[in-house]
LUMTOR-514006 format. One line per 2 residues: number of its first residue (from 1); for each residue z, x, y of N, C-alpha, C. Coordinates in nm, 2 decimals, always signed. Atoms other than C-alpha are relative to their C-alpha. Example, Ala and Ser with C-alpha at 12.3 -4.5 7.8 and 13.67 -1.06 7.14 Angstrom:
! LUMTOR-514006
1) +0.00:+0.09:-0.12:+0.78:+1.23:-0.45:+0.00:+0.09:+0.12 | +0.00:-0.09:-0.11:+0.71:+1.37:-0.11:+0.08:-0.08:+0.11 $
//
This chain:
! LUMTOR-514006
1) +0.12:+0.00:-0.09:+8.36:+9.33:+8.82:+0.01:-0.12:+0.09 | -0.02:+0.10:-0.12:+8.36:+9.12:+9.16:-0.18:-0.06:-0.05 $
3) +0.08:+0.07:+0.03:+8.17:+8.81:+9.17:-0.03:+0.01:+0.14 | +0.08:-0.02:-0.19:+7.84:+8.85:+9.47:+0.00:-0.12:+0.02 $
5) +0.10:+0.14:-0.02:+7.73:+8.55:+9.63:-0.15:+0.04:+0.09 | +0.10:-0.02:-0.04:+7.37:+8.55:+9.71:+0.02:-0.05:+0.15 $
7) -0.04:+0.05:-0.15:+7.39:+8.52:+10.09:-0.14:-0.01:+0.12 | +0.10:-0.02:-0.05:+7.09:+8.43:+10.32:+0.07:+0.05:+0.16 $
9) -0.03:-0.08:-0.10:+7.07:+8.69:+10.58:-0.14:+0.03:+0.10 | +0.10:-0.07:-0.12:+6.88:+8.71:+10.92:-0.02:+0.08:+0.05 $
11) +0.10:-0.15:-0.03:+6.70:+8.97:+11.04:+0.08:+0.03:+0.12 | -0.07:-0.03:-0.13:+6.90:+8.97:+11.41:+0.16:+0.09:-0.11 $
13) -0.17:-0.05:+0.07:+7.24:+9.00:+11.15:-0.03:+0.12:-0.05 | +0.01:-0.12:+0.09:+7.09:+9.24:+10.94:-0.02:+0.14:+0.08 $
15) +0.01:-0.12:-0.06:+7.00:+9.47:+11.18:+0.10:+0.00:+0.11 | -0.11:-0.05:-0.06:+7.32:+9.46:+11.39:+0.10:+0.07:-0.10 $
17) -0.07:-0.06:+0.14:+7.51:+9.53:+11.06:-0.01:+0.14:-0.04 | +0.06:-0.18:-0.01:+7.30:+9.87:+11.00:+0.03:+0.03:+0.14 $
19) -0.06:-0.08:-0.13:+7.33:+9.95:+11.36:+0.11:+0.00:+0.10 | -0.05:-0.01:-0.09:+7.56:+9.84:+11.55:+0.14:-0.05:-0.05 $
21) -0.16:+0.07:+0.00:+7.88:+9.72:+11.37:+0.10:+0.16:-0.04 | -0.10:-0.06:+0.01:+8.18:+9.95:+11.34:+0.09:-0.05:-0.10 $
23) -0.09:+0.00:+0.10:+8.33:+9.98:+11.03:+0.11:-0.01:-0.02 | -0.14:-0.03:+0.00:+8.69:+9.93:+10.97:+0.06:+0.00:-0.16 $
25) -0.09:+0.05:+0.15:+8.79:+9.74:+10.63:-0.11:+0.02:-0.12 | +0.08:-0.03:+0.11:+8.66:+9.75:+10.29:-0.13:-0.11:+0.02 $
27) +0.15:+0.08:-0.01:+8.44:+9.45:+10.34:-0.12:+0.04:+0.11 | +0.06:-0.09:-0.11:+8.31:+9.61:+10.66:-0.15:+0.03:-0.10 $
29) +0.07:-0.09:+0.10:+8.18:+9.86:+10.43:-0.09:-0.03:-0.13 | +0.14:+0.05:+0.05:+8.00:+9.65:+10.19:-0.08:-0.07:+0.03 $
31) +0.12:+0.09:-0.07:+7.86:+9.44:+10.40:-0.16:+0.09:+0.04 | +0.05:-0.12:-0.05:+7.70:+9.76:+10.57:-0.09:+0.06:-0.15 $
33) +0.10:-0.05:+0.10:+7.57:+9.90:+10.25:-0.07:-0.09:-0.09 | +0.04:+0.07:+0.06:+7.49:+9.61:+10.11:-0.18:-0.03:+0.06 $
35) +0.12:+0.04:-0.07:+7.22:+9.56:+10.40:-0.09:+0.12:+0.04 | +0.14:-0.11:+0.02:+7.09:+9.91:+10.40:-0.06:+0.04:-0.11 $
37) +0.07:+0.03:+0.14:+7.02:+9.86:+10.04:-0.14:-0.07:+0.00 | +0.12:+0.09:+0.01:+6.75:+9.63:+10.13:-0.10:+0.08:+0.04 $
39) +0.07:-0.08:-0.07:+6.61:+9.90:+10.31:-0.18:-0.06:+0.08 | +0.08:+0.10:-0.14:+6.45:+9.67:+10.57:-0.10:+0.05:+0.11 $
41) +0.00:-0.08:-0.15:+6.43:+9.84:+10.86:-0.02:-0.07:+0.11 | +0.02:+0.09:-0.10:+6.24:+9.69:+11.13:-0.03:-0.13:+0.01 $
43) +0.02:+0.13:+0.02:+6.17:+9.37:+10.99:+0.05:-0.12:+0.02 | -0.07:+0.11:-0.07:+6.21:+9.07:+11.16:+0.03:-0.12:-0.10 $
45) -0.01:+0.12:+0.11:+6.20:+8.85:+10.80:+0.18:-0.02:-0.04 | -0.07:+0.01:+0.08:+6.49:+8.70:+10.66:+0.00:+0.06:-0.13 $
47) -0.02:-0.04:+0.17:+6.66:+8.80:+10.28:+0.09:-0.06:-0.04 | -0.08:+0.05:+0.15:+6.86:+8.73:+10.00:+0.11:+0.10:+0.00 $
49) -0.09:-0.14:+0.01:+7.15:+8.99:+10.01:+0.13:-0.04:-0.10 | -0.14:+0.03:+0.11:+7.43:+8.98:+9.70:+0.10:+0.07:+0.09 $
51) -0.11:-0.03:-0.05:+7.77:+9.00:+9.88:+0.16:-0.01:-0.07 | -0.14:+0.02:+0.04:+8.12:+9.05:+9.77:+0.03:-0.12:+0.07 $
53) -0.08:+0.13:-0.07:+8.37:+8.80:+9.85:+0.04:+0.07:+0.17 | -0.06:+0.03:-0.10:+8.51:+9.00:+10.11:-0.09:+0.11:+0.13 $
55) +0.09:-0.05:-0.09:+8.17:+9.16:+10.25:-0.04:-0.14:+0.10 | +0.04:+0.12:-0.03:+8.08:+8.80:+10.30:+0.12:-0.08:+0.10 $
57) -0.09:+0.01:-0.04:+8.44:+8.74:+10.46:-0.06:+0.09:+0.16 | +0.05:-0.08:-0.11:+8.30:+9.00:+10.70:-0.13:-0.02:+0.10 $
59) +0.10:+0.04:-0.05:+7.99:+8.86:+10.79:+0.04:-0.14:+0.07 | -0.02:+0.10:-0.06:+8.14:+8.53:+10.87:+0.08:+0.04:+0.11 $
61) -0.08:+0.01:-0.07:+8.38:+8.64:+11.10:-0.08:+0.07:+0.13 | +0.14:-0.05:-0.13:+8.05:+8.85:+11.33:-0.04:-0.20:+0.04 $
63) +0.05:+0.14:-0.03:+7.90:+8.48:+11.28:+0.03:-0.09:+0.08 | -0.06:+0.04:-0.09:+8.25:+8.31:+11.43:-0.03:+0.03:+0.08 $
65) -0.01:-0.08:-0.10:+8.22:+8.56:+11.73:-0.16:-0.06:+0.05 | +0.13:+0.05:-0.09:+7.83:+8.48:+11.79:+0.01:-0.15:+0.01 $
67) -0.02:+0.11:+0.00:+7.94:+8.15:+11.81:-0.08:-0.07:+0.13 | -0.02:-0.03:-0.14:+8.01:+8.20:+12.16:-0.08:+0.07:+0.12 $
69) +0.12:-0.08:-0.06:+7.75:+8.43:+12.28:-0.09:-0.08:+0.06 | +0.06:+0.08:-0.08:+7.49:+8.34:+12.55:-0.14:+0.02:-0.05 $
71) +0.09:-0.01:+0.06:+7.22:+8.49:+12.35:-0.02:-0.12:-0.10 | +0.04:+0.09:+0.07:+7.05:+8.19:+12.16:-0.02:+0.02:-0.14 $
73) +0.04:-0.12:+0.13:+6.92:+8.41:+11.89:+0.14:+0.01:-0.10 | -0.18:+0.01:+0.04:+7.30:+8.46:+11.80:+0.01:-0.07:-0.06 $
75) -0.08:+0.16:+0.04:+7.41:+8.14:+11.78:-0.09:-0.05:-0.09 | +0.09:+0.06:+0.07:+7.13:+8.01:+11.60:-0.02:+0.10:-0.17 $
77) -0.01:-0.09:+0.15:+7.13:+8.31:+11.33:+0.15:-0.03:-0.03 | -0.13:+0.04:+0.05:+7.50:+8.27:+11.30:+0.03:-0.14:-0.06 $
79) -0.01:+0.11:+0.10:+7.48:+7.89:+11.24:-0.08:+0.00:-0.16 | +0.06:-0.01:+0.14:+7.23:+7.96:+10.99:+0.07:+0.04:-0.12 $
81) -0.09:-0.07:+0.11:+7.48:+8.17:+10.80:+0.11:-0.06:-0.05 | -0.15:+0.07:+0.03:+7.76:+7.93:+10.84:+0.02:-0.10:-0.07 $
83) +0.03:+0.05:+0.04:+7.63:+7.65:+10.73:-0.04:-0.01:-0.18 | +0.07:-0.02:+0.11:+7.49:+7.77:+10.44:+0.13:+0.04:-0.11 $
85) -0.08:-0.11:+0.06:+7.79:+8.02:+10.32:+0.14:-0.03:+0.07 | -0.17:+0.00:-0.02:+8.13:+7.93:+10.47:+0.09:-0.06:-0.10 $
87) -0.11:+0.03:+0.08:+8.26:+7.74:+10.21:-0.05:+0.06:-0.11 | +0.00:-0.10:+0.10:+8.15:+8.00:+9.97:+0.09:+0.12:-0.03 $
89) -0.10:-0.09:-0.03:+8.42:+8.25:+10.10:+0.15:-0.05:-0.05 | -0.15:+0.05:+0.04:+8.78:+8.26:+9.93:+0.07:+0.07:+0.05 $
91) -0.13:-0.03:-0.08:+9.01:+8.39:+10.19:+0.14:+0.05:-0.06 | -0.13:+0.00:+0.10:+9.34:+8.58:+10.08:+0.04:-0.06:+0.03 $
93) -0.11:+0.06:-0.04:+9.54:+8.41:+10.29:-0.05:-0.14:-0.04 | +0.05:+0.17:+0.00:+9.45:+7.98:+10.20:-0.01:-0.04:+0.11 $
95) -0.03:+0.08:-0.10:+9.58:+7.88:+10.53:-0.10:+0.08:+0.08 | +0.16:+0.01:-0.07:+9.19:+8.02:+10.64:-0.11:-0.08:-0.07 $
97) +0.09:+0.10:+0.04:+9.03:+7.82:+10.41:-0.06:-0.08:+0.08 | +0.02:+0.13:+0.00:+8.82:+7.56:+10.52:-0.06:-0.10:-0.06 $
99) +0.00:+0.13:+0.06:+8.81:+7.22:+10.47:-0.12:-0.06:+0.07 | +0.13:+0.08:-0.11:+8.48:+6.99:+10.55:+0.00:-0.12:-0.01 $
101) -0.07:+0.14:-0.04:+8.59:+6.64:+10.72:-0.13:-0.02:+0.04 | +0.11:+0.04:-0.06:+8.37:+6.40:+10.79:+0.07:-0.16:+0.05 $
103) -0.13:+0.16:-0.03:+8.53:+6.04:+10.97:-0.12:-0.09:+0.10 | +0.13:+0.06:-0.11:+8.34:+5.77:+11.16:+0.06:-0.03:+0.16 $
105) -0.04:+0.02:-0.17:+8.36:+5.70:+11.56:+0.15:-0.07:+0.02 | -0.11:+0.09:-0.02:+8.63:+5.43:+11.53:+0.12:+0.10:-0.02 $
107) -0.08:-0.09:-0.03:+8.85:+5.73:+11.44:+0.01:+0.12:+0.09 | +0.03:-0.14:-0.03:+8.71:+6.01:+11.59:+0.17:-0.01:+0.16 $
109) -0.06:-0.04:-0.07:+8.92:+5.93:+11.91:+0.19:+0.07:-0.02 | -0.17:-0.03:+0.06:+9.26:+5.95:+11.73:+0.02:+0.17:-0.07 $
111) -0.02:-0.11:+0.09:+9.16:+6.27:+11.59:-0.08:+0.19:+0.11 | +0.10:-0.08:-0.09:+8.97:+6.45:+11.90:+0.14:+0.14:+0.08 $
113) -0.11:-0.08:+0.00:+9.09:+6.74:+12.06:+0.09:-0.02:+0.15 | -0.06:-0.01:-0.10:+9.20:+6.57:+12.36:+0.15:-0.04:-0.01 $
115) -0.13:+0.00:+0.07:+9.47:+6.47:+12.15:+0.08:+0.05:-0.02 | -0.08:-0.18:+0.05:+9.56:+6.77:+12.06:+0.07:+0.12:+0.04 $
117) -0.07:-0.15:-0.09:+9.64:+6.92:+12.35:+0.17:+0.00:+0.04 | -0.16:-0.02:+0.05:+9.98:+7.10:+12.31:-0.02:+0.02:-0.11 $
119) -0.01:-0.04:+0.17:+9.89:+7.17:+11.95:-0.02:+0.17:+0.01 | +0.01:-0.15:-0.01:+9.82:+7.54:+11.88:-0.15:+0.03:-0.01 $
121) +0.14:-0.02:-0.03:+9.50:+7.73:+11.93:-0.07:+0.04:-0.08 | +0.09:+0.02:+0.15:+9.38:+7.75:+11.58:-0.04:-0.16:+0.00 $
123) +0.02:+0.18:+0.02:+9.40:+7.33:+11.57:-0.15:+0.02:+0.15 | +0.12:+0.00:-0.11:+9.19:+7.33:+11.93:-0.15:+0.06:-0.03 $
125) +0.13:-0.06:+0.01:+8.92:+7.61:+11.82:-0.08:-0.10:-0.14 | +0.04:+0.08:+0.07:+8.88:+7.39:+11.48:-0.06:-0.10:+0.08 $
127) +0.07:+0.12:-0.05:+8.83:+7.07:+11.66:-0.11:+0.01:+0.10 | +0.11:-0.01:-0.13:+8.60:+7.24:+11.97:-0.16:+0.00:-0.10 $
129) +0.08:+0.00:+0.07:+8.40:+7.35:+11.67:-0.11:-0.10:-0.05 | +0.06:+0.13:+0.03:+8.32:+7.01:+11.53:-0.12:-0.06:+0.07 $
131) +0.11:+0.12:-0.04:+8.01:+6.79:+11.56:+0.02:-0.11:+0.07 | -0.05:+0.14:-0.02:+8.09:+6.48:+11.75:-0.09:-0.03:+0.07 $
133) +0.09:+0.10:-0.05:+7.85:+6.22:+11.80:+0.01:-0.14:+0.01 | -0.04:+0.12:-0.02:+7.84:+5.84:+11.90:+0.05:-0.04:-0.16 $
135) +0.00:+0.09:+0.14:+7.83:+5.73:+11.52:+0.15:+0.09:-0.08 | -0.09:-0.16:+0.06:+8.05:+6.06:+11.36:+0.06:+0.08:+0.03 $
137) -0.05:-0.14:+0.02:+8.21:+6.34:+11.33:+0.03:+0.05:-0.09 | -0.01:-0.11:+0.12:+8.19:+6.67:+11.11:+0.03:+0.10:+0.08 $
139) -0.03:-0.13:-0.04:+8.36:+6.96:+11.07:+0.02:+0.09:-0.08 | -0.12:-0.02:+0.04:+8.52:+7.25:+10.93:+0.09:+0.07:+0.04 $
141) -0.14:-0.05:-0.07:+8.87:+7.28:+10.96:+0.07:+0.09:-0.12 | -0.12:-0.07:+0.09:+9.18:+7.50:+10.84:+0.08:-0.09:-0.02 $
143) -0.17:+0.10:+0.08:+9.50:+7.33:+10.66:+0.05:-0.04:+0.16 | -0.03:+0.07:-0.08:+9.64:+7.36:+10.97:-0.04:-0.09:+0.09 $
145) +0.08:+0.09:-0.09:+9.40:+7.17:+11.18:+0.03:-0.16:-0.14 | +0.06:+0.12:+0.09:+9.35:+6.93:+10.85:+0.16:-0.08:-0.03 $
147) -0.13:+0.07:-0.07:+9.74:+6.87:+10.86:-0.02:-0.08:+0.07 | +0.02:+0.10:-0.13:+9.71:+6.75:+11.22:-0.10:-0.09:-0.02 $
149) +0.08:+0.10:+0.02:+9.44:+6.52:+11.13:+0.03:-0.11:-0.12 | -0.08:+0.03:+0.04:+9.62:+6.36:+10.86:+0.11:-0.05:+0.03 $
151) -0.08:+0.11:-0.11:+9.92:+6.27:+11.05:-0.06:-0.07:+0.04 | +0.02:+0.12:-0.08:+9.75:+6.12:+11.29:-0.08:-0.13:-0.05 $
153) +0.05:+0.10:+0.07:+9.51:+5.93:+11.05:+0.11:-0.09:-0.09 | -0.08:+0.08:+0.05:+9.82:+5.81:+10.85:+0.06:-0.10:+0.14 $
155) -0.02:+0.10:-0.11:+9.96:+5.68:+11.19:-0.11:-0.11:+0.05 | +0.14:+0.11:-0.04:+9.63:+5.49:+11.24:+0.01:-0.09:-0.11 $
157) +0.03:+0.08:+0.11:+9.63:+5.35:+10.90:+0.12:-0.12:+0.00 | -0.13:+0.03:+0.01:+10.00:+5.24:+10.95:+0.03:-0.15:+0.11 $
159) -0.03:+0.11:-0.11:+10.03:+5.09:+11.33:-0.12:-0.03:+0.03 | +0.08:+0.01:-0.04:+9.69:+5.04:+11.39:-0.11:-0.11:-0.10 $
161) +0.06:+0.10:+0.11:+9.44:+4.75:+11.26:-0.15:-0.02:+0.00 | +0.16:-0.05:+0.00:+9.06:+4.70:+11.18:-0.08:+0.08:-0.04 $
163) +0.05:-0.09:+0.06:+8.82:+4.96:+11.15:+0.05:+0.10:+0.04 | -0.07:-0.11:-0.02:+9.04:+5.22:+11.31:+0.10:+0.02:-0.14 $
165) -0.08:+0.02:+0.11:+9.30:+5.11:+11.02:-0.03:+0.05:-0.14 | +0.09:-0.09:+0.12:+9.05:+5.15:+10.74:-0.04:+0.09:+0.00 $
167) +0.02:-0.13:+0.01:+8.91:+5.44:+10.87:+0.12:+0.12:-0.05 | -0.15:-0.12:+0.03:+9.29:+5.63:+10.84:+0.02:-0.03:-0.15 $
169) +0.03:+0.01:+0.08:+9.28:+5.50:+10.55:-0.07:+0.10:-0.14 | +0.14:-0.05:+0.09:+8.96:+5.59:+10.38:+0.03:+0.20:+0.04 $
171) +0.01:-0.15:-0.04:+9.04:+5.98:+10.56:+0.14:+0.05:-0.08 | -0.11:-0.07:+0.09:+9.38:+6.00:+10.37:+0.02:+0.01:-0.16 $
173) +0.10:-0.01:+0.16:+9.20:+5.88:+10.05:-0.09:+0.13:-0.04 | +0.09:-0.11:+0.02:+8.95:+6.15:+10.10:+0.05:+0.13:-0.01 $
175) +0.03:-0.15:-0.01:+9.10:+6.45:+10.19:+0.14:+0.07:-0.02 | -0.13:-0.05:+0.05:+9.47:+6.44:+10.07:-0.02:+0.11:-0.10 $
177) -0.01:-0.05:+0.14:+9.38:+6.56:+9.75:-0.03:+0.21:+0.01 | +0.02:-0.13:-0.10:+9.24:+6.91:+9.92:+0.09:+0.06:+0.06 $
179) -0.14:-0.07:-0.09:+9.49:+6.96:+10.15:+0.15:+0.02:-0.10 | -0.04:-0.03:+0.07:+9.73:+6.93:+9.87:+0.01:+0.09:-0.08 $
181) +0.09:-0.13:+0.02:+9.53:+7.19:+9.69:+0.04:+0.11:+0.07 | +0.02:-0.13:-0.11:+9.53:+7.44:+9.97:+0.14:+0.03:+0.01 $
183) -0.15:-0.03:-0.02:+9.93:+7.36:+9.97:+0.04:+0.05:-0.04 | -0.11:-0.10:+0.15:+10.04:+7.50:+9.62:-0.08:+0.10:+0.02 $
185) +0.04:-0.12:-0.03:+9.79:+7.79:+9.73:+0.11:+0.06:+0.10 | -0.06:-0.09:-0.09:+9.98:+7.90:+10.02:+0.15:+0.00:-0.04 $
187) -0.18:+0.01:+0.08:+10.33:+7.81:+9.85:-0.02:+0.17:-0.09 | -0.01:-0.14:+0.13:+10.22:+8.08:+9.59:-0.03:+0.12:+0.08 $
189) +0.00:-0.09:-0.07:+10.07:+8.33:+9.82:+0.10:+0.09:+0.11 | -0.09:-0.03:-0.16:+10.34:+8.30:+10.10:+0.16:+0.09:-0.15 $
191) -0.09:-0.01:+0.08:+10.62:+8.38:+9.75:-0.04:+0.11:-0.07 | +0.06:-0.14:+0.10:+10.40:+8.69:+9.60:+0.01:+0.09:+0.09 $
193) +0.00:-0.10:-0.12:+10.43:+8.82:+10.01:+0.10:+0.04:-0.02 | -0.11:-0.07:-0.02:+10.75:+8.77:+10.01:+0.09:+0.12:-0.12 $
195) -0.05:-0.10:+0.14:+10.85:+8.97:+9.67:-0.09:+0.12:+0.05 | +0.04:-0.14:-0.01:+10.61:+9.25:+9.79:+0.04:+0.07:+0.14 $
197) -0.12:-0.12:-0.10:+10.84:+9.30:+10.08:+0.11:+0.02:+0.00 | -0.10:-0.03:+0.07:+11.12:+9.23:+9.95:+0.07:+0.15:-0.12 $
199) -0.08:-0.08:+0.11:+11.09:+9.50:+9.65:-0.01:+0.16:+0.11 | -0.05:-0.13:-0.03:+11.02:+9.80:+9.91:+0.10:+0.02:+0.08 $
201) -0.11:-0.03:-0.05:+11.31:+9.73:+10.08:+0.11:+0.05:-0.04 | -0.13:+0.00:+0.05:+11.55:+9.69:+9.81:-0.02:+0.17:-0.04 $
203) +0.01:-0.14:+0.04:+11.41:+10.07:+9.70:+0.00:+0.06:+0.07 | -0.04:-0.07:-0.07:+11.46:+10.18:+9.99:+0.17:+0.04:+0.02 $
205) -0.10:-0.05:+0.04:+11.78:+10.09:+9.98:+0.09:+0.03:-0.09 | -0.12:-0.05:+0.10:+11.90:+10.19:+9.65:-0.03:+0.15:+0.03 $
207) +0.04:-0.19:-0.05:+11.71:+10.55:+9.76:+0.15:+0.04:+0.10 | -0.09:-0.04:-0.07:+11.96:+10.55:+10.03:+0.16:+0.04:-0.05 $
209) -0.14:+0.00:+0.08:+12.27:+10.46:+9.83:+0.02:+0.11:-0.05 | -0.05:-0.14:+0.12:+12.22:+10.73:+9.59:+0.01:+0.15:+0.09 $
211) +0.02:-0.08:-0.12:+12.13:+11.00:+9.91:+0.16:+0.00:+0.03 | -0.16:-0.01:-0.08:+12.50:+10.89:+10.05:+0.12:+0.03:-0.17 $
213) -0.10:-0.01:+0.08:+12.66:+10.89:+9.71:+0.02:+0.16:-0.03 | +0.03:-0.13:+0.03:+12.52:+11.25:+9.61:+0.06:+0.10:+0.13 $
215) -0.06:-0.08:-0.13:+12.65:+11.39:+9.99:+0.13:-0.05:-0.05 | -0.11:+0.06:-0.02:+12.99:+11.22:+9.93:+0.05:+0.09:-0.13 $
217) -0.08:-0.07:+0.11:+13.05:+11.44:+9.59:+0.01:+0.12:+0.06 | -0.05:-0.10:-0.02:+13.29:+11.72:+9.65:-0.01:+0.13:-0.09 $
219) +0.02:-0.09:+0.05:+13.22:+12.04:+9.48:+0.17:+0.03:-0.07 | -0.14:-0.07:+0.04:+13.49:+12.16:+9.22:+0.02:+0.15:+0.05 $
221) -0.03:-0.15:-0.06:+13.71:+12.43:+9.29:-0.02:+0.07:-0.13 | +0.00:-0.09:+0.11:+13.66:+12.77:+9.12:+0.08:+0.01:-0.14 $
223) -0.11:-0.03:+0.16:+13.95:+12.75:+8.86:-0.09:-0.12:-0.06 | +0.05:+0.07:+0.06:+13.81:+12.43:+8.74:-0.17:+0.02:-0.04 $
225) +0.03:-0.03:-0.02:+13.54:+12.57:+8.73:-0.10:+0.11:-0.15 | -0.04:-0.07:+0.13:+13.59:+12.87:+8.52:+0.04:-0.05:-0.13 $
227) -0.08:+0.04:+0.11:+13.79:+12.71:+8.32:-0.09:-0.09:-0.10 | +0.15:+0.06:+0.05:+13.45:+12.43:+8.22:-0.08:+0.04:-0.08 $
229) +0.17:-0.05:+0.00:+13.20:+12.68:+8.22:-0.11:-0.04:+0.10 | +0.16:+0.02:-0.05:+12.88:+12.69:+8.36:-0.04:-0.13:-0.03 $
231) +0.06:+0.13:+0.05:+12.76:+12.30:+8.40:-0.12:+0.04:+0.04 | +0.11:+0.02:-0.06:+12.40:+12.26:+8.47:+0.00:-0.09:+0.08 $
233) +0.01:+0.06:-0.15:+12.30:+12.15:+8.81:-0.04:-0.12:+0.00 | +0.09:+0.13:+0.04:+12.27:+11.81:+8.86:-0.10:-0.02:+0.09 $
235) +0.09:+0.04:-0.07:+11.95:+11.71:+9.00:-0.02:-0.19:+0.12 | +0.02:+0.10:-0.06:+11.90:+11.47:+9.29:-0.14:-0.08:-0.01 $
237) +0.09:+0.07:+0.02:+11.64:+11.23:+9.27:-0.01:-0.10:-0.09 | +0.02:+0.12:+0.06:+11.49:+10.96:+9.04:+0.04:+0.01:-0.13 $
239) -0.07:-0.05:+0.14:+11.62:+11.00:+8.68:-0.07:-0.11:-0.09 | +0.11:+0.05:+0.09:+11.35:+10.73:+8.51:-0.04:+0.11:-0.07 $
241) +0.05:-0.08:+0.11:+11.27:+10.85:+8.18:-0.14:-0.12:-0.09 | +0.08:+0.08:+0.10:+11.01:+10.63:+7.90:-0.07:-0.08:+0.10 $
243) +0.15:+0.08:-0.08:+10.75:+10.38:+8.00:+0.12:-0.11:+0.13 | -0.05:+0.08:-0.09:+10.77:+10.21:+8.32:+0.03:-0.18:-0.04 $
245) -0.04:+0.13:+0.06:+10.94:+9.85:+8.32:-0.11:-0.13:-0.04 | +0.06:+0.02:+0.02:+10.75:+9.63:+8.14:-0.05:-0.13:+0.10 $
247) +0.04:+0.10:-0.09:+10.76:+9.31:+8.42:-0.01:+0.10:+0.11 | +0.09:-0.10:-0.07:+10.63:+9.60:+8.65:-0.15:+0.00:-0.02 $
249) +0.14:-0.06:+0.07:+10.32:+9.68:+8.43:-0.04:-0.18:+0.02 | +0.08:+0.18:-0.01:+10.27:+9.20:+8.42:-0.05:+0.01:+0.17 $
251) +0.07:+0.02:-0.13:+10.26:+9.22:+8.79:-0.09:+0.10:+0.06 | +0.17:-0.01:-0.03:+10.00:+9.46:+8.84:-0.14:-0.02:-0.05 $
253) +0.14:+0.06:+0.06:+9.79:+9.30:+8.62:+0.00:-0.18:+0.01 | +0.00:+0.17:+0.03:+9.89:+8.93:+8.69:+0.03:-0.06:+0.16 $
255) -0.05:+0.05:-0.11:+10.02:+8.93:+9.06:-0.10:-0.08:+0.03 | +0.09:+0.08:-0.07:+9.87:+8.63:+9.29:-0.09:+0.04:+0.04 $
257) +0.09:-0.02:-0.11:+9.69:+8.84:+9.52:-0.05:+0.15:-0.06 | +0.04:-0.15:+0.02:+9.50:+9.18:+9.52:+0.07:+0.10:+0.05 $
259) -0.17:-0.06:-0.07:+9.77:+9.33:+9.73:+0.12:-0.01:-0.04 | -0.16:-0.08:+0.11:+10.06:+9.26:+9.51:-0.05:+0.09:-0.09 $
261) +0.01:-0.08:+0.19:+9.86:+9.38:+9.17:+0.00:+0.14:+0.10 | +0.00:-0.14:-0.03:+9.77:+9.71:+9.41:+0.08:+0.07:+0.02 $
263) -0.15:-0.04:+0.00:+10.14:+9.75:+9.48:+0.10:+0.02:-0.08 | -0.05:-0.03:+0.12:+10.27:+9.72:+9.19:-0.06:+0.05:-0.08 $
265) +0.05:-0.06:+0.06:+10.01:+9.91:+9.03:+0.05:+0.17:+0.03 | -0.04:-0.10:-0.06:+10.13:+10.17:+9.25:+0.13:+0.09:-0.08 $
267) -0.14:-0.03:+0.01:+10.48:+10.13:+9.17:-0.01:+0.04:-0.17 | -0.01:-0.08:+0.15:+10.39:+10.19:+8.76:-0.05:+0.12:-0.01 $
269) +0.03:-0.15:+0.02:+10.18:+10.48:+8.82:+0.09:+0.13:+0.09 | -0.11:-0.10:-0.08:+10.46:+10.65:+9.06:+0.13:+0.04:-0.11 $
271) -0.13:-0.04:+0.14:+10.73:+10.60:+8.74:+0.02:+0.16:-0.06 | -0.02:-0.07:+0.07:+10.90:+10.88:+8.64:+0.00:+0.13:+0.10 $
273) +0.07:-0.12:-0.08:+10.75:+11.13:+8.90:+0.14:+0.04:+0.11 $
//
């Protein structure tokens, strides 16, 4: 059973959700029923709505999008949501995670996004995002963005002296330990992808092999034939017999992600057939 998060939900969100979003993915879809469960309707009140992980994945990413909108209403129900719930969300992939930095002025310039330009446009949308005020700056960022911030705080810590120095410092004290974190995630995730494309290839091509081997056998001639007897026909296709392999049956109950175990769940209940 999936763990909900209680999610505070505005009445603008709630009622775009029932009417007006377009369904595509599974979270789509609980998000949507989740909010005509409340059975609301026209009510302009906030609620409480229990969300999957990846209904809630779904709602944030409407939220991203009203970011930007000229409607006030938007932006203002969307922060509310963001605020509250974004680092509540566990992303398959890590490298959407985010991370919540916080540095004081004496850094901020070394870390801003005028710096940045020429970096890529995940790093830029992270940093536009950000709070920056005379005293601070807060944010949150992805790995990648929190990478680039990182370098350049080690280079401050390094060539640089004072309270720029301590600041790089104190920001590679704080937030190594995270970004570290987020690393051995995407190491593992990026090594469970690659085995789940790696194995339909390799079955593809031993399907093939056996296809060109089975064309390539010549029929005996009649005397040999006779002379045998009657063989029974050999059958082309899969020739698994007894239970499927047992480090088959571990990885769809143990893979990293929900997408290997579903693929290799696949692959044990296909055995034999």
């Amino acid at each position: 059973m999936s763990h909900e998060i209680l999610t505070h939900m505005p009445a603008q969100l709630r009622k775009y959700v029932v009417r007006e979003m377009e369904c595509e993915t599974p979270g789509q879809f609980d998000l949507m029923n989740a909010c005509k469960a409340l059975d609301m309707g026209k009510s302009n009140n906030s609620a409480k709505v229990p969300l999957t992980n990846d209904a809630l994945g779904a709602l944030l990413e409407i939220c991203r999008d009203w970011l930007d909108d000229r409607n006030f209403g938007k932006v203002t129900a969307a922060k509310s949501v963001l605020i509250r719930h974004e680092l509540d969300y566990v992303p398959v992939d890590p490298r959407e995670r985010r991370h919540e930095v916080k540095f004081p002025a004496s850094l901020a310039h070394y870390l801003s996004g005028e710096k940045a330009q020429g970096e890529s446009p995940e790093i830029l949308a992270d940093l536009e995002r950000c709070t920056w005020s005379k005293t601070s700056t807060q944010g949150r960022v992805r790995y990648a963005t929190l990478t680039w911030m990182l370098k350049n705080a080690e280079a401050c810590s390094i060539h640089l002296s004072g309270a720029v120095q301590r600041s790089g410092k104190r920001f590679l004290t704080t937030y190594q330990p995270a970004w570290e974190e987020t690393g051995r995630l995407i190491d593992k995730y990026e090594k469970a992808a690659a085995v789940a494309d790696q194995v339909p290839a390799e079955v593809e091509h031993q399907d093939q092999a056996e296809v060109e081997v089975i064309e390539d056998q010549e029929p005996a001639d009649n005397a040999d034939q006779e002379a045998e007897g009657e063989a029974a026909p050999v059958q082309a296709g899969k020739s698994e017999s007894g239970p499927a392999p047992a480090n088959w049956v571990d990885l769809a109950e143990s893979a990293d992600t929900e997408t290997a175990r579903a693929w290799w769940a696949r692959k044990v209940a296909s055995w034999g057939r």
